[in-house]
C-alpha positions as CSV (number, residue, x, y, z in Angstrom):
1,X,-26.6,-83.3,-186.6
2,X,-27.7,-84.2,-183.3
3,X,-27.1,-81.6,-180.1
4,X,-25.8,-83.3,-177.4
5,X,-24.8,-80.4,-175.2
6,X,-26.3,-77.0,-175.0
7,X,-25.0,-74.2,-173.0
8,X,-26.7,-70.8,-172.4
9,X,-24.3,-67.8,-171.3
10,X,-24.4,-64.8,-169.2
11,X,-22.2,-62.7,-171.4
12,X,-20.6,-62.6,-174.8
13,X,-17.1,-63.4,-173.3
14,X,-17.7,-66.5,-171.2
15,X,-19.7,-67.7,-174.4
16,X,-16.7,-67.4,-176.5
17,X,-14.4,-68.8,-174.2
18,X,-16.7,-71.5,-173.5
19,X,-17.3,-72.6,-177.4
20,X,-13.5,-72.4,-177.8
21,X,-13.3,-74.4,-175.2
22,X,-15.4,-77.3,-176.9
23,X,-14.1,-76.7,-180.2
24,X,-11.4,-78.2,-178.7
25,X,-12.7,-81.8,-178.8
26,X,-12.9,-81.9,-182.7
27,X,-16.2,-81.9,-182.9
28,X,-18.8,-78.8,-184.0
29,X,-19.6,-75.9,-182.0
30,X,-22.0,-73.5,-183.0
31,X,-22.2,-69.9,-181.4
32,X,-25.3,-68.2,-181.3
33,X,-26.1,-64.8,-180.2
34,X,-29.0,-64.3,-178.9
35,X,-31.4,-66.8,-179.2
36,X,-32.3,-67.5,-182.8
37,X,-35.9,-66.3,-184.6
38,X,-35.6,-69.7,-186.4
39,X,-36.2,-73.3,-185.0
40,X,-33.4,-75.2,-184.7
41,X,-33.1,-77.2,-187.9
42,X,-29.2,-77.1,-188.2
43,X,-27.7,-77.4,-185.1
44,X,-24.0,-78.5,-183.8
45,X,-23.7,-81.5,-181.5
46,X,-22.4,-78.8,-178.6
47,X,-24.9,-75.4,-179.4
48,X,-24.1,-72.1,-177.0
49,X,-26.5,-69.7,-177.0
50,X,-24.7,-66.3,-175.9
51,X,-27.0,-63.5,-174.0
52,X,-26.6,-60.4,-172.7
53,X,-28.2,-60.9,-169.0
54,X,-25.8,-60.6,-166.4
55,X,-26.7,-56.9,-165.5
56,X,-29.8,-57.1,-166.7
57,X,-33.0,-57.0,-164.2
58,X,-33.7,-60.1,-162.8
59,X,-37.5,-60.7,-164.5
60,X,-35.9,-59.7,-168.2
61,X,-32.4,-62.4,-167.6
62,X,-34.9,-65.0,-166.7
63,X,-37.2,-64.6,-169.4
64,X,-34.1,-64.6,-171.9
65,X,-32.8,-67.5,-170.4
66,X,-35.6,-69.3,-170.5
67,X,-36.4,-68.7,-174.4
68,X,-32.9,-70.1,-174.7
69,X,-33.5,-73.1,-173.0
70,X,-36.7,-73.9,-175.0
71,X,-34.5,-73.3,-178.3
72,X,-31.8,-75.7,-177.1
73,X,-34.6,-78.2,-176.0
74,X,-36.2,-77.8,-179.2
75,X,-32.7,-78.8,-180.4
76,X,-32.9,-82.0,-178.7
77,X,-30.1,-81.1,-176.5
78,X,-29.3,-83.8,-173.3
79,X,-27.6,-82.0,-171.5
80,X,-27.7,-78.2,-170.5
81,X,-25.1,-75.8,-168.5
82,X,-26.0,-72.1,-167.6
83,X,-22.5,-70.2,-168.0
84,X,-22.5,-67.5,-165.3
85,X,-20.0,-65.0,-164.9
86,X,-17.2,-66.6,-162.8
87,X,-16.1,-63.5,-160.6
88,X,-19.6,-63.3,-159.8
89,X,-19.4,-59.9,-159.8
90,X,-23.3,-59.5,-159.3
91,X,-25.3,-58.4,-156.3
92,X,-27.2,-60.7,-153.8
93,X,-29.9,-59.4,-156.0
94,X,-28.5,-60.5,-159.3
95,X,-29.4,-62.8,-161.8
96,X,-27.5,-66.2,-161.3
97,X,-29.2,-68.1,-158.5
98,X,-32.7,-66.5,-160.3
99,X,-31.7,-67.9,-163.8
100,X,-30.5,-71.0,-162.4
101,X,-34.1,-71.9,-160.8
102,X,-35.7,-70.9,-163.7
103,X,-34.0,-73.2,-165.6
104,X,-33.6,-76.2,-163.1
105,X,-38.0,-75.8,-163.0
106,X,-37.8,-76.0,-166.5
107,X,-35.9,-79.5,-166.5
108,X,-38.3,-80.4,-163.4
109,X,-34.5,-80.9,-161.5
110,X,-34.2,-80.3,-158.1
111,X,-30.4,-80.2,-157.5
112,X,-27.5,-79.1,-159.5
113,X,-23.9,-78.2,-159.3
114,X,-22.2,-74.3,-159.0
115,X,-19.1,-74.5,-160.0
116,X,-17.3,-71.0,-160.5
117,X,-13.8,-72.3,-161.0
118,X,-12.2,-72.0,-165.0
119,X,-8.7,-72.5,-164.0
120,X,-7.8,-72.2,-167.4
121,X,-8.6,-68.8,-167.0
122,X,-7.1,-68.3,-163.6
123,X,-10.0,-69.0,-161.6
124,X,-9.8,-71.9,-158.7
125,X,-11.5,-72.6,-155.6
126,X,-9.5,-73.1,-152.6
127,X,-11.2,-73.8,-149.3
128,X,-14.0,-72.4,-150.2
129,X,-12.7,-69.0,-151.6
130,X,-12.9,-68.3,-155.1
131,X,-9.5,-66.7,-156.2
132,X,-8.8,-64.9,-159.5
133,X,-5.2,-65.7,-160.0
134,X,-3.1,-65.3,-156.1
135,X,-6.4,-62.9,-155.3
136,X,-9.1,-63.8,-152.7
């Protein structure tokens, strides 16, 4: 089956949540960890590739992250979204602006959307604020 969407994660959880998320629409999710040793010969219509960068030094996320993104390309994925942690609990050193412009230089994009707000999971932006339940 064709992929349409493929989404690499920061973390194992936001992966989950994420594929449970599309699993939702009826069609097939598939749930990788790690990105796979094989090429992608049987692959979902929405593929997420869940890694274990958020902590991890910058040069080693990015490398990761970019093997995933090759994999989903190879996939024949359309469209792509990098999953960050959403209570960006990182440093001004971390890894999500990094990964992100890895990636976008890999799609030859110069623009894209952050968007830390899962208000399933009790996270919202409010005037610029992003607020885990009623806290700032």
């Amino acid at each position: 089956m064709a992929t349409l969407f493929g989404a690499i994660a920061d973390d194992f959880t936001g992966a989950t949540d994420l594929a449970g998320l599309l699993a939702r629409s009826g069609y097939p999710v598939s749930l990788r960890i790690g990105v796979p040793d094989a090429p992608p010969d049987d692959t979902s219509p929405f593929e997420v590739i869940a890694l274990k960068i958020r902590t991890e030094p910058v040069a080693d996320a990015v490398a990761q992250a970019r093997a995933a993104l090759a994999w989903l390309t190879r996939a024949g994925a359309q469209q792509y979204f990098w999953k960050y942690c959403s209570t960006f609990d990182s440093t001004a050193e971390g890894n999500i602006g990094p990964v992100a412009e890895a990636i976008m230089a890999d799609l030859d994009v110069t623009q894209t959307i952050y968007c830390p707000a899962f208000p399933e999971n009790g996270r919202a932006i409010f005037m610029g604020n992003l607020f885990v339940g009623q806290r700032r």
